[in-house]
C-alpha positions in Angstrom: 61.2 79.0 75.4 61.0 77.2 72.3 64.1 77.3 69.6 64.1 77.6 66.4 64.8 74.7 64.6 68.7 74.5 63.3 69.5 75.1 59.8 72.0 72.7 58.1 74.7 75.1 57.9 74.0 76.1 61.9 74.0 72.2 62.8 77.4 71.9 60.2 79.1 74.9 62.1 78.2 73.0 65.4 79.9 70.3 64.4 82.9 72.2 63.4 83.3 73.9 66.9 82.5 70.6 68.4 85.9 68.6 66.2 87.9 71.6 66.8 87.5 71.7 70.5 88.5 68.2 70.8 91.4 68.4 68.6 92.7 71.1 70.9 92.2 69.2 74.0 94.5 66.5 72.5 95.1 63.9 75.2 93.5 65.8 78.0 91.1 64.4 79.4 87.3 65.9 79.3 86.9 66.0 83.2 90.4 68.2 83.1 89.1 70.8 80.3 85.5 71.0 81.8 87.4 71.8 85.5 89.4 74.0 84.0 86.7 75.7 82.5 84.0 75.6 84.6 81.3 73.6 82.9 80.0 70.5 83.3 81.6 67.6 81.8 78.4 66.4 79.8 78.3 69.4 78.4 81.9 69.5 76.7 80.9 66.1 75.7 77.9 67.2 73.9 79.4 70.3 72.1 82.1 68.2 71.2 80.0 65.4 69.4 77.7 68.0 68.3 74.8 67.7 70.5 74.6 71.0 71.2 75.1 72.8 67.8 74.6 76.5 69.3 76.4 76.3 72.9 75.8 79.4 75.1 78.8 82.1 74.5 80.2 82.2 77.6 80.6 78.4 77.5 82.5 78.7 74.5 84.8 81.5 76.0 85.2 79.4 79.2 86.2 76.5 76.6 88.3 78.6 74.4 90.4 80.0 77.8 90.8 76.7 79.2 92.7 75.4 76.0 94.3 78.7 74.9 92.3 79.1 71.6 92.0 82.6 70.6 88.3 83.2 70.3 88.2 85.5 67.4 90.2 83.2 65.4 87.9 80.3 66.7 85.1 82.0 65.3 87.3 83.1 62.2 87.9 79.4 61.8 84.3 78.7 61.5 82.7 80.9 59.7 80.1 83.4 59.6 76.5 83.2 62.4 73.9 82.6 60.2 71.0 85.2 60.5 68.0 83.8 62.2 66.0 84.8 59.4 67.5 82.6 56.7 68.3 80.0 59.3 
């Protein structure tokens, strides 16, 4: 499968989710919040340094439950999905 290639705002909005992931997992560590979550470690690291702009959603529900983020206000927070066709 190939993906389409990010849009600016998509690779901005990636970076958003990735900052405020790690500012809610304050001074736990990333092996703790991946555990607790169920995903790999690498792969909290790369949503967190943006890496992976457009994580699945269940990884981002697994994320959002292991550090007690509400995910409708997490998406709220950043901002509308922009439609593939003007992406």
């Amino acid at each position: 499968m190939v993906r389409p290639i990010l849009s600016p705002a998509a690779r901005a909005r990636g970076r958003r989710l990735g900052a405020r992931l790690r500012e809610a997992r304050g001074a736990r560590s990333m092996v703790e919040v991946a555990a607790a979550a169920g995903v790999p470690v690498e792969t909290l690291r790369k949503i967190e340094t943006g890496r992976i702009a457009t994580p699945a959603f269940f990884t981002v529900a697994a994320l959002a439950g292991a550090l007690e983020l509400d995910l409708a206000s997490l998406a709220a927070e950043l901002g509308p999905v922009a439609d593939a066709a003007t992406a």
